[in-house]
GUNU-777180 format. One record per residue: chain; x, y negated, z of N, C-alpha, C, O in turn. Coordinates in steps of 0.02 Angstrom, whole numbers, plus 32768, in hexadecimal, padded with zeros to 4 digits. Layout:
+-----+--------+---------+------+---------+----------+-------+--------+---------+------+--------+---------+------+
| mol | n_east | n_north | n_up | ca_east | ca_north | ca_up | c_east | c_north | c_up | o_east | o_north | o_up |
+-----+--------+---------+------+---------+----------+-------+--------+---------+------+--------+---------+------+
|   A |      X |       Y |    Z |       X |        Y |     Z |      X |       Y |    Z |      X |       Y |    Z |
...
+-----+--------+---------+------+---------+----------+-------+--------+---------+------+--------+---------+------+
***
This chain:
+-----+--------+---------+------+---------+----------+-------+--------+---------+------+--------+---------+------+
| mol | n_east | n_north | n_up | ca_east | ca_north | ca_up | c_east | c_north | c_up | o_east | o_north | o_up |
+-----+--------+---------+------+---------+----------+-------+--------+---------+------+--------+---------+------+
|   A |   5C2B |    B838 | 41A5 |    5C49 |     B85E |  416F |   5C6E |    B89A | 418D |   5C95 |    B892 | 41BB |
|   A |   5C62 |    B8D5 | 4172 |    5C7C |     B908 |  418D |   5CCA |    B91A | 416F |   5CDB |    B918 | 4133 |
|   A |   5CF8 |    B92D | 41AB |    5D4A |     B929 |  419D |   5D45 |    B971 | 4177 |   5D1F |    B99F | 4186 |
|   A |   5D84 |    B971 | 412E |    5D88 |     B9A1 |  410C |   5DD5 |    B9C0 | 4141 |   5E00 |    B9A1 | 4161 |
|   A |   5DC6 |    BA18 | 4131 |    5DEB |     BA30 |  414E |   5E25 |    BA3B | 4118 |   5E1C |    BA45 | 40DC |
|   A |   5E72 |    BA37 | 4141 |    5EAB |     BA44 |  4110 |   5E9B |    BA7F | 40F1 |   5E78 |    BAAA | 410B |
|   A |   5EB6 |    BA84 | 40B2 |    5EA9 |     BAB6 |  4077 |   5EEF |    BAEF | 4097 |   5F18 |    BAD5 | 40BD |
|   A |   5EF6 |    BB33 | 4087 |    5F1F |     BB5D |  40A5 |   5F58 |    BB68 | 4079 |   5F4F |    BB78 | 403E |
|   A |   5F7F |    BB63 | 4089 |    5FC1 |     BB7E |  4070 |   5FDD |    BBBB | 4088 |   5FCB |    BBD6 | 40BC |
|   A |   600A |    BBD1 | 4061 |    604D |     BC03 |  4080 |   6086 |    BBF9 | 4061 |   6085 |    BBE2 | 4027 |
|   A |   60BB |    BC05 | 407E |    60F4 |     BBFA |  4076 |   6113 |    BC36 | 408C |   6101 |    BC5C | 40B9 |
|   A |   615B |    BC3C | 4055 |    618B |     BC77 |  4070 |   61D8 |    BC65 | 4060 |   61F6 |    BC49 | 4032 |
|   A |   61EA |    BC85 | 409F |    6230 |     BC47 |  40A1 |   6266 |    BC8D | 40A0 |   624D |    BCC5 | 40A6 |
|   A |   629D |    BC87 | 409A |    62D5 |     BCAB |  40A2 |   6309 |    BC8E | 40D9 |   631B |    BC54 | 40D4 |
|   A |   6319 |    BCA9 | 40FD |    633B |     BC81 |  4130 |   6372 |    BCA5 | 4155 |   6373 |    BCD0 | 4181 |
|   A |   63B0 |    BC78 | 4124 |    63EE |     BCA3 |  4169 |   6403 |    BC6A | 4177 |   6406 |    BC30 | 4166 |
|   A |   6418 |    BCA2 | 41B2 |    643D |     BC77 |  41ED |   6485 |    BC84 | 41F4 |   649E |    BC9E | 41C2 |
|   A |   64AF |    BC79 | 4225 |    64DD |     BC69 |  4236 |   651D |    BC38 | 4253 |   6530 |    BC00 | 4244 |
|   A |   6533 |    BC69 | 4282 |    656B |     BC2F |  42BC |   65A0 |    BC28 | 42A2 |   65C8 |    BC07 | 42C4 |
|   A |   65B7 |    BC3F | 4261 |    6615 |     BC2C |  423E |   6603 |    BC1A | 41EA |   661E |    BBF0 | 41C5 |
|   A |   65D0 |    BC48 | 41DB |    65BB |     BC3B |  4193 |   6594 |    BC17 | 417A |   6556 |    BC1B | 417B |
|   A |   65C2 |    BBDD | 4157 |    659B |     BB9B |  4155 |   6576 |    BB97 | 4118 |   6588 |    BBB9 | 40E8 |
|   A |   653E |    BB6C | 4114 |    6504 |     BB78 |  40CC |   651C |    BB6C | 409C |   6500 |    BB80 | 4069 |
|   A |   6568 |    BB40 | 4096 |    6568 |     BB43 |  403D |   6587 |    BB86 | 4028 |   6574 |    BB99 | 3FF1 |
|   A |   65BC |    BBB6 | 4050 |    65CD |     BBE8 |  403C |   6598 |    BC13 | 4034 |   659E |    BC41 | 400C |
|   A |   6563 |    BC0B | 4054 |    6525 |     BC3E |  4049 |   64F3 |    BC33 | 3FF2 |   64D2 |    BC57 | 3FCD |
|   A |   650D |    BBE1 | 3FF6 |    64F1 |     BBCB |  3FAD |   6515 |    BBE5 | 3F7D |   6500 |    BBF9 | 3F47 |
|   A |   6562 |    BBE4 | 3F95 |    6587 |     BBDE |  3F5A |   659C |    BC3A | 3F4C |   65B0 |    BC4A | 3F14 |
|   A |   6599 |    BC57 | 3F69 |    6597 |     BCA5 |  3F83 |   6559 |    BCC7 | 3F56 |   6563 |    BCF2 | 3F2C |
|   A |   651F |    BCAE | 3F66 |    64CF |     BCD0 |  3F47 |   64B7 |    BCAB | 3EFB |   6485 |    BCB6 | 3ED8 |
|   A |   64F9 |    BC74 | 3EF2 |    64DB |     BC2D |  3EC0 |   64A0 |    BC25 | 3EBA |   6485 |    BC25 | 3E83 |
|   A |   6481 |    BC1C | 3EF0 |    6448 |     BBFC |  3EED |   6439 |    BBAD | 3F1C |   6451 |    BBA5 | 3F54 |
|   A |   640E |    BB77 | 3EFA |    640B |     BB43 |  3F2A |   63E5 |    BB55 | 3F63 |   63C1 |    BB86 | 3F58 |
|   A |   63DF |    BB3B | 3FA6 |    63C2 |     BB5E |  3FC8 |   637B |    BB17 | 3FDE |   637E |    BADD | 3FCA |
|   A |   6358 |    BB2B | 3FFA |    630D |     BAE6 |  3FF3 |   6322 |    BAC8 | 4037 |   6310 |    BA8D | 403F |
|   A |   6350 |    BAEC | 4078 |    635C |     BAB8 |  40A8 |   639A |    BAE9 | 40BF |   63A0 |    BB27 | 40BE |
|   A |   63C6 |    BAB0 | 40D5 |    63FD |     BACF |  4115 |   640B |    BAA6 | 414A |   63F4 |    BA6E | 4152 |
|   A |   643C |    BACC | 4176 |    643A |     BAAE |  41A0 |   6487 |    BAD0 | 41E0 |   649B |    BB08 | 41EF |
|   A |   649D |    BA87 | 41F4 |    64E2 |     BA9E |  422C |   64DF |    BABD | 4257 |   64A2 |    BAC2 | 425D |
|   A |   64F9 |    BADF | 4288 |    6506 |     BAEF |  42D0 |   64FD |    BA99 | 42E6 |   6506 |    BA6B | 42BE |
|   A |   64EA |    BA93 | 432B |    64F1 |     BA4E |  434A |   64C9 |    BA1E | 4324 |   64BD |    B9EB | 4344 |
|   A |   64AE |    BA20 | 42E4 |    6476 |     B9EA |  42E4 |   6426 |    B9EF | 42F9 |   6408 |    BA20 | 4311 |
|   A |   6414 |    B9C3 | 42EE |    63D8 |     B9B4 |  4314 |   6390 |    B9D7 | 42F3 |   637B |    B9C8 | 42BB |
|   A |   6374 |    B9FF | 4318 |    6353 |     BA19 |  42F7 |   6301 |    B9EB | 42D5 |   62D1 |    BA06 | 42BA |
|   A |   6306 |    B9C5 | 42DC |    62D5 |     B980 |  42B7 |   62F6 |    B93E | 42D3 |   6305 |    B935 | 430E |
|   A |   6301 |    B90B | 4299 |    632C |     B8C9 |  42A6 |   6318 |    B8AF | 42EE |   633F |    B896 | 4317 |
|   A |   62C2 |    B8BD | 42FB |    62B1 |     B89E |  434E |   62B3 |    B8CF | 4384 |   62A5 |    B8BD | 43BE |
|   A |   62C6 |    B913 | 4376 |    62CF |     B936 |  439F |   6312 |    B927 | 43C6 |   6335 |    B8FC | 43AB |
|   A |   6326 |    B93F | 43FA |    636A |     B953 |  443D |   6388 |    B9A3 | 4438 |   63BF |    B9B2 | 4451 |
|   A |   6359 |    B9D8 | 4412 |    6379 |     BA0D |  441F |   63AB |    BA14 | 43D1 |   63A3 |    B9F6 | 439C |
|   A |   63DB |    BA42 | 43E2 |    63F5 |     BA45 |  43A9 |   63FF |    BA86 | 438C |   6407 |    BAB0 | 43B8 |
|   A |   6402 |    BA9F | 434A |    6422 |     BADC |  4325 |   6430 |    BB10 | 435B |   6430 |    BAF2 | 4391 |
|   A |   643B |    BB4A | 4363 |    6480 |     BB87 |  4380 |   64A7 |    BB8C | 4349 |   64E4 |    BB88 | 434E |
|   A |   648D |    BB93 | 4316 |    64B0 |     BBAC |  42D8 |   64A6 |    BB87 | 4288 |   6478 |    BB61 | 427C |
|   A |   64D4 |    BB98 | 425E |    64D7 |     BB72 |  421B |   648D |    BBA4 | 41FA |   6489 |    BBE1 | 41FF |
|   A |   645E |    BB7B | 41DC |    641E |     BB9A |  41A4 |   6421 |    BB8C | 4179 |   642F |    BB50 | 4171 |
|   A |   6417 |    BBB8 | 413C |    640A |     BBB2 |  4102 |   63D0 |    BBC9 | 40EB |   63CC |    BC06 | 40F0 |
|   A |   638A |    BBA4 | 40C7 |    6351 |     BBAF |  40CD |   632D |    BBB4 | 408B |   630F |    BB7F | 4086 |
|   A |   6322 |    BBD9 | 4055 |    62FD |     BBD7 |  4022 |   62AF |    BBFA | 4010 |   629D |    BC35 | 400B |
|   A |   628A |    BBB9 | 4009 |    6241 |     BBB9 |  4015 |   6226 |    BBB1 | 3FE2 |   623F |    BB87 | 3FBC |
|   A |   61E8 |    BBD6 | 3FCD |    61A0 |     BBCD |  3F96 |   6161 |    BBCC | 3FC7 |   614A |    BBEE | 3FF5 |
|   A |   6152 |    BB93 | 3FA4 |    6102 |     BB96 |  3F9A |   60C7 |    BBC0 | 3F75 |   60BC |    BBBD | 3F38 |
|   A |   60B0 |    BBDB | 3F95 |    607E |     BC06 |  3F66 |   6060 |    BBE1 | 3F3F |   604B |    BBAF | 3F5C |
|   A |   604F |    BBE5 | 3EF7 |    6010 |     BBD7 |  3EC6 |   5FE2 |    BBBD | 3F03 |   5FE4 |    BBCF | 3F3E |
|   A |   5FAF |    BB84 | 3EDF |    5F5E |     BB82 |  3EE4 |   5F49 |    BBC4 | 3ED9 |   5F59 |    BBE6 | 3EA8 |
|   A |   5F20 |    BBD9 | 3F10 |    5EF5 |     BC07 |  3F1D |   5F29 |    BC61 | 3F1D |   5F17 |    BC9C | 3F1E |
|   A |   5F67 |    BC41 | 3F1B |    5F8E |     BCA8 |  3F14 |   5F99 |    BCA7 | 3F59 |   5FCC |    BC8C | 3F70 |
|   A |   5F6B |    BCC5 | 3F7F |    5F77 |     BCFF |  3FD1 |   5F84 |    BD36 | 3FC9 |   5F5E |    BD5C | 3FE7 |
|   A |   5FB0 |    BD51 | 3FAB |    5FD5 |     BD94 |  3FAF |   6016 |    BD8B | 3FAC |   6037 |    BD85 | 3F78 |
|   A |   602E |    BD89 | 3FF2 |    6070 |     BD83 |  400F |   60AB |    BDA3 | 3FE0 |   60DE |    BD8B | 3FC8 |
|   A |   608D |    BDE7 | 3FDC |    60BA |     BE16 |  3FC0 |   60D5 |    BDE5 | 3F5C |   610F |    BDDD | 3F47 |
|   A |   60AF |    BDD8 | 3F46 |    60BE |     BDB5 |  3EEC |   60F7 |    BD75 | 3F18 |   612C |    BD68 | 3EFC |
|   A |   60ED |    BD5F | 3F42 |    6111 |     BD20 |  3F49 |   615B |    BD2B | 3F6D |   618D |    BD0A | 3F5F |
|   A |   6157 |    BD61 | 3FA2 |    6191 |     BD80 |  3FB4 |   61B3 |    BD8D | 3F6B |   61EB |    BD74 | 3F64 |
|   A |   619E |    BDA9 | 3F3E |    61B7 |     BDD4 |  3EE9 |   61D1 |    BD87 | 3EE7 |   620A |    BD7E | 3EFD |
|   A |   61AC |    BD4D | 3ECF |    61C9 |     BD1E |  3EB1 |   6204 |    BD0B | 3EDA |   623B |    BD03 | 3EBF |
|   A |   61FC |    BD04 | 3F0F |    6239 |     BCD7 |  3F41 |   6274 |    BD16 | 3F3C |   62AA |    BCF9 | 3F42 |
|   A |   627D |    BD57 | 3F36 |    62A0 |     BD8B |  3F38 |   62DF |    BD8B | 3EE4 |   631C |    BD8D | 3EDA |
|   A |   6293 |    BD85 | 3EB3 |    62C0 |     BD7A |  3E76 |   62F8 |    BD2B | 3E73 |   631F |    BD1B | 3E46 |
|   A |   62EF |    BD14 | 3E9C |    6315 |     BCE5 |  3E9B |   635E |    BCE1 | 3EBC |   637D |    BCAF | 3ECC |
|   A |   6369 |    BD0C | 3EBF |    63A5 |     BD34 |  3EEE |   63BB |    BD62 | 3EBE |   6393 |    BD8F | 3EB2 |
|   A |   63E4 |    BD61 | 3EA6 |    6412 |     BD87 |  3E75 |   6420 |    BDCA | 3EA7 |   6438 |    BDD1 | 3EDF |
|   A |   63FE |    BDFE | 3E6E |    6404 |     BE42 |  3E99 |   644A |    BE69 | 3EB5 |   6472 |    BE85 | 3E8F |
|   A |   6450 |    BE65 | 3EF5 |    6475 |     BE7A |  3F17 |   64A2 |    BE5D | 3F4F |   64B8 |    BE77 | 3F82 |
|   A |   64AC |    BE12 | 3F32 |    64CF |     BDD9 |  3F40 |   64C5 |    BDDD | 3F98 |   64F4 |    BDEE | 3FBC |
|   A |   6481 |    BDCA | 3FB2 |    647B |     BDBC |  3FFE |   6485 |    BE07 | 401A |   6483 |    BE06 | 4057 |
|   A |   648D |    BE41 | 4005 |    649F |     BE6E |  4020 |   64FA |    BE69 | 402A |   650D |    BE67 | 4064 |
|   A |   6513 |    BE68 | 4011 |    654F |     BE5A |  3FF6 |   6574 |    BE24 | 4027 |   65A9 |    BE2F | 4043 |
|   A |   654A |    BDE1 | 402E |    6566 |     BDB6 |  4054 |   6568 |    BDDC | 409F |   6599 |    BDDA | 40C4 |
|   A |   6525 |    BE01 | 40AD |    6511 |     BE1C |  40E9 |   654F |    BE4F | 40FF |   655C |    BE5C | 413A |
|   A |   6577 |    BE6D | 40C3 |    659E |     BE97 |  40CA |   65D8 |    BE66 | 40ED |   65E9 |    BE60 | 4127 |
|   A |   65E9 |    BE4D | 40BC |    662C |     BE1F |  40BF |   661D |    BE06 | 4109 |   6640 |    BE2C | 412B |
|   A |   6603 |    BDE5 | 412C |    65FE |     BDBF |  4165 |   65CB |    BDE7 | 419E |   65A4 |    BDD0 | 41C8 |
|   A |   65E0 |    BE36 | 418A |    65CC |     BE63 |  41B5 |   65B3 |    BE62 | 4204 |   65DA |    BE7A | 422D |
|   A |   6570 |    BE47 | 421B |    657C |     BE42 |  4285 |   657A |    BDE3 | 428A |   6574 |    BDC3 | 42BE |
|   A |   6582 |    BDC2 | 4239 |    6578 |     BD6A |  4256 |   654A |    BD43 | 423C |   6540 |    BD08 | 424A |
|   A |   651D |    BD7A | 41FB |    64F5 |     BD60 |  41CE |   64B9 |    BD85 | 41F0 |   64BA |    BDC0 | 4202 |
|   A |   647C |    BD53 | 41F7 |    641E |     BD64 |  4206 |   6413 |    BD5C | 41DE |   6432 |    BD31 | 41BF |
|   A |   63CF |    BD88 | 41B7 |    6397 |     BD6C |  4188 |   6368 |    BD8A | 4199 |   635D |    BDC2 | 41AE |
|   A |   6340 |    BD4D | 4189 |    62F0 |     BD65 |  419D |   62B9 |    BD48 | 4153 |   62BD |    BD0F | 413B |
|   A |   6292 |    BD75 | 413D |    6265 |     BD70 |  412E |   622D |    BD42 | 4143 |   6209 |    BD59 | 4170 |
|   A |   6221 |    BD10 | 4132 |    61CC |     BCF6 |  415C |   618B |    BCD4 | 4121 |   618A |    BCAE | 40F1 |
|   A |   6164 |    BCF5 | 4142 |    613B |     BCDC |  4124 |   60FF |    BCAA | 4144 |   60D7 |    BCC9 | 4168 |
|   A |   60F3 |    BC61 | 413C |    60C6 |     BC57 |  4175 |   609E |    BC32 | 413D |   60B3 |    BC11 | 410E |
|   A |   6048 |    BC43 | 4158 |    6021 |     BC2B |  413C |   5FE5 |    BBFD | 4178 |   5FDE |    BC01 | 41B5 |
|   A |   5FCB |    BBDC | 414F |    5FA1 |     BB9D |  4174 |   5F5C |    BBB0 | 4162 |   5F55 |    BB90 | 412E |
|   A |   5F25 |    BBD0 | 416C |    5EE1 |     BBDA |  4164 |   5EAD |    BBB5 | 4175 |   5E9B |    BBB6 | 41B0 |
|   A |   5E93 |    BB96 | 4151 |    5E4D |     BB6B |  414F |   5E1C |    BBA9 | 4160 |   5E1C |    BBDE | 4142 |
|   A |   5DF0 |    BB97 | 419A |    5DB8 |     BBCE |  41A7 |   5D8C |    BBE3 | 4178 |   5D6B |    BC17 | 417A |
|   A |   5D8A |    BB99 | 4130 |    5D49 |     BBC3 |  40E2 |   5D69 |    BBE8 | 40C7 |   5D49 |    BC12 | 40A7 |
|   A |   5DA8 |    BBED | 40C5 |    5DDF |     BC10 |  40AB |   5DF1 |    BC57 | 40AA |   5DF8 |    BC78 | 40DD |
|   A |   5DF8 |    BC6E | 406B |    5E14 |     BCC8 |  4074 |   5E46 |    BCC9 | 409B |   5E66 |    BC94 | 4097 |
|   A |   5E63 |    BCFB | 40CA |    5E8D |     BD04 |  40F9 |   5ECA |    BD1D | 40B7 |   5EB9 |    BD38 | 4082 |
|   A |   5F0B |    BD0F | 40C7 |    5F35 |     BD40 |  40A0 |   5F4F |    BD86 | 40AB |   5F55 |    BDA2 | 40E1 |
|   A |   5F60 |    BDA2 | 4066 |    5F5E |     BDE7 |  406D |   5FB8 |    BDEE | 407E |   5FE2 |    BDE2 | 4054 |
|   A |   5FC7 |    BE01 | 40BD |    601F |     BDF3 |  40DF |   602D |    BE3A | 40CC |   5FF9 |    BE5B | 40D1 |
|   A |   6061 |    BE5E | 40BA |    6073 |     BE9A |  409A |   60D0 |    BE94 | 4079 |   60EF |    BE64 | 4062 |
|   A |   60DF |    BED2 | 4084 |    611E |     BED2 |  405D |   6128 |    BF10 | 403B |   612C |    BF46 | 4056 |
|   A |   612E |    BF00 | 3FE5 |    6142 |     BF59 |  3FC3 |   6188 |    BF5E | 3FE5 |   61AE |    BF39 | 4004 |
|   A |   6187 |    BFB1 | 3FC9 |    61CF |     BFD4 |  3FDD |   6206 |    BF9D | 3FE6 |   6225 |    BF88 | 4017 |
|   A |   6206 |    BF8A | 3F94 |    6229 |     BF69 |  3F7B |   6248 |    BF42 | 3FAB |   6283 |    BF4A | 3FBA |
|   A |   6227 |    BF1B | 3FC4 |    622D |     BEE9 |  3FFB |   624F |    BEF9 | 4028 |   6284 |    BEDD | 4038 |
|   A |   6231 |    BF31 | 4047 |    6250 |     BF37 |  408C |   629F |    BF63 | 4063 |   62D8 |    BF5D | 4078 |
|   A |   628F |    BF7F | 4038 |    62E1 |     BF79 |  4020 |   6312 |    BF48 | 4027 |   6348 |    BF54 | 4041 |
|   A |   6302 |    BF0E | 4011 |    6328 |     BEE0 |  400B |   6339 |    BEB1 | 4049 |   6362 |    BE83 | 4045 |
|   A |   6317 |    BEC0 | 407E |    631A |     BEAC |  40CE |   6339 |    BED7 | 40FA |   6355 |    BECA | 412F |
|   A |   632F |    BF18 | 40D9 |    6355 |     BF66 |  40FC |   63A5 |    BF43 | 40DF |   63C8 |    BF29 | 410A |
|   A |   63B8 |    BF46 | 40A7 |    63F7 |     BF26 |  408B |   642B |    BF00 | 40AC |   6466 |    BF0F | 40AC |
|   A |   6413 |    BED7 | 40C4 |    640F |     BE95 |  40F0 |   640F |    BEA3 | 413B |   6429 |    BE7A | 4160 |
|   A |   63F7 |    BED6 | 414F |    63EE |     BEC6 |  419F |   63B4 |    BE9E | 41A0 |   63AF |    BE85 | 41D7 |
|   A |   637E |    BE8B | 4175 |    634F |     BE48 |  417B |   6306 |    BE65 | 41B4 |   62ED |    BE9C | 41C1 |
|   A |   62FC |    BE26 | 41C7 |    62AE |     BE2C |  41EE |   6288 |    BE0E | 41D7 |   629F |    BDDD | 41BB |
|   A |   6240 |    BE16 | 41D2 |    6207 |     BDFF |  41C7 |   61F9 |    BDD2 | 41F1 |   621B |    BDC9 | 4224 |
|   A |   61D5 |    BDBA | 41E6 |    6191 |     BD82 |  41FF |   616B |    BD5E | 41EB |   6177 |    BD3C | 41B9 |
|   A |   6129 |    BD5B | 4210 |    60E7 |     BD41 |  41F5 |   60E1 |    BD11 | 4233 |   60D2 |    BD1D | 426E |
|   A |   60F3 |    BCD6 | 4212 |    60A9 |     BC9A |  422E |   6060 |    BC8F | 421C |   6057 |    BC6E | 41E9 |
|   A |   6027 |    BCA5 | 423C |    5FF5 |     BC7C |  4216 |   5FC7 |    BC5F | 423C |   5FB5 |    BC7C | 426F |
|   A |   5FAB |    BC1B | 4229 |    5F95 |     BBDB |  423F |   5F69 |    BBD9 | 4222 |   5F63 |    BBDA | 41E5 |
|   A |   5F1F |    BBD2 | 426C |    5EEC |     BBCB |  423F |   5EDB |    BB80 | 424A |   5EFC |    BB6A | 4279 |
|   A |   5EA9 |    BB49 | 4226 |    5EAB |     BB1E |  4221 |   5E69 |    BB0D | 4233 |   5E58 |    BAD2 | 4233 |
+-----+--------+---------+------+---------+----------+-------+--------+---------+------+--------+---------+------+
***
């Protein structure tokens, strides 16, 4: 019987960081829940030995079945951020707050490749921020 190959995903996460600014003020600051956080000093997987540098706060979407255009899913994960708010925090905690943009996708070889892109808009809202990009992609 021939093995089926994993089906492809993408994912786009929002991700700050920081060494004094801890994730619920970042929750409670942007009011938004965030999909993962995480301490300075804990473990970066329960069976892992290495640990954190810094406190994360991480909010992630899944793209739709079959939506590979990075750019609509960045829009969705973006509107979810009350406009202005993570600029604002970025202000307030000026030189101790990272954010990065990422987008990482998983590609099955029958699979359309995704289309990775950012409008203005975008890099507006990362220019704001001090934010960086990044692309993972995994082919399968």
């Amino acid at each position: 019987m021939e093995a089926r190959s994993a089906a492809s995903s993408i994912k786009v996460r929002l991700v700050v960081t920081s060494g004094n600014v801890h994730p619920e003020e970042v929750s409670s600051f942007l009011g938004v829940a965030p999909s993962k956080t995480w301490l300075q000093g804990e473990t970066v997987h329960p069976k892992a030995t290495n640990v954190h540098k810094e406190n994360g706060w991480v909010l992630s979407i899944e793209g739709r079945s079959g939506e590979w255009v990075a750019e609509r899913i960045v829009d969705r994960l973006i509107a979810l951020i009350p406009a202005g708010r993570l600029a604002a925090l970025c202000r307030q905690h000026q030189g101790s707050i990272e954010v990065e943009l990422s987008v990482v996708a998983h590609v099955s070889g029958a699979e359309v490749s995704p289309a990775i892109s950012l409008s203005s808009a975008q890099v507006a809202f990362l220019a704001d921020c001090g934010g960086a990009f990044d692309v993972d992609l995994y082919l399968r």
